[in-house]
C-alpha positions in Angstrom: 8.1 4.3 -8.2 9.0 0.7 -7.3 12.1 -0.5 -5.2 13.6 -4.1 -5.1 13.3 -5.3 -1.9 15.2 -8.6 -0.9 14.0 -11.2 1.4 15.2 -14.5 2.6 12.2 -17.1 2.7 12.4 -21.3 2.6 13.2 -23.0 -0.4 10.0 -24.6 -0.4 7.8 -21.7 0.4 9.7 -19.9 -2.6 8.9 -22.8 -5.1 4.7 -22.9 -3.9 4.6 -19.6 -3.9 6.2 -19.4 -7.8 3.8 -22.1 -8.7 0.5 -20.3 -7.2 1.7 -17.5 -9.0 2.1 -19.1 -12.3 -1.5 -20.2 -11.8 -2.7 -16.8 -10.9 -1.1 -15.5 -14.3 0.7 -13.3 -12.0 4.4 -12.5 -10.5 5.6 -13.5 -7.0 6.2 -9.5 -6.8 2.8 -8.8 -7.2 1.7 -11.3 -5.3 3.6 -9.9 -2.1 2.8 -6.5 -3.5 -0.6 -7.2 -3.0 -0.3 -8.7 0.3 1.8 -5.7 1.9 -1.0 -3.7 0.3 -3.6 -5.2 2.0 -2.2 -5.6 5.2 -1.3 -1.9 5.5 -3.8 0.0 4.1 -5.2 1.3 7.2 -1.7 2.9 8.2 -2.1 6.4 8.6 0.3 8.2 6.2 1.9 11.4 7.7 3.8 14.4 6.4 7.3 14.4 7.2 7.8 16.8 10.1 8.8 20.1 9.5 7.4 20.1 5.9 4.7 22.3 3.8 2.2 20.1 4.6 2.6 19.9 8.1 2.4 24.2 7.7 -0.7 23.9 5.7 -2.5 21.6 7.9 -5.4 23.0 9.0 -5.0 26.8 6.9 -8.1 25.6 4.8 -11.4 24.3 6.8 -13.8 22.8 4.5 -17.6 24.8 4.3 -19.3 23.4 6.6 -22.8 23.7 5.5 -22.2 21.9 2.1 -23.0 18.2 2.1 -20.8 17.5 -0.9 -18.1 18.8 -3.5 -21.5 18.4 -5.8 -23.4 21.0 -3.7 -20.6 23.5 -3.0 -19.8 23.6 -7.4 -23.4 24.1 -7.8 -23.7 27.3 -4.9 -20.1 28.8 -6.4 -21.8 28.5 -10.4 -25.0 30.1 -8.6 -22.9 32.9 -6.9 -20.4 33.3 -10.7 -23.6 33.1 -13.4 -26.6 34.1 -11.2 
């Protein structure tokens, strides 16, 4: 889902910034967008406190003698069908 978000930059930055975009074929929007992006993907995300997730952390441990999703299909479909 996508917000409006209002921010107060220079006059001049506003104007380069709507001609770069222009010449990108892209919106100023996206061009923050993308920047915001960038700069945070590395935050870790975390469940609200209190919430199922935060319950369910932890109730399901991955097998830990499969090397892949690959693998552990292939040993289930072995166990199912022989």
């Amino acid at each position: 889902m996508k917000k409006k978000l209002t921010l107060v930059i220079d006059d001049e930055v506003i104007e380069r910034a709507k001609r770069h975009a222009r010449a990108q074929n892209t919106s100023v929007s996206d061009m923050v967008e993308s920047y915001l992006a960038e700069q945070t993907r590395e935050e870790a995300w975390s469940p609200p406190a209190g919430s199922v997730l935060v319950r369910l952390t932890g109730a399901v441990t991955p097998d830990a003698t499969a090397a892949s999703d690959d693998e552990r299909l292939e040993r289930a479909l072995r166990e199912k069908y022989g």
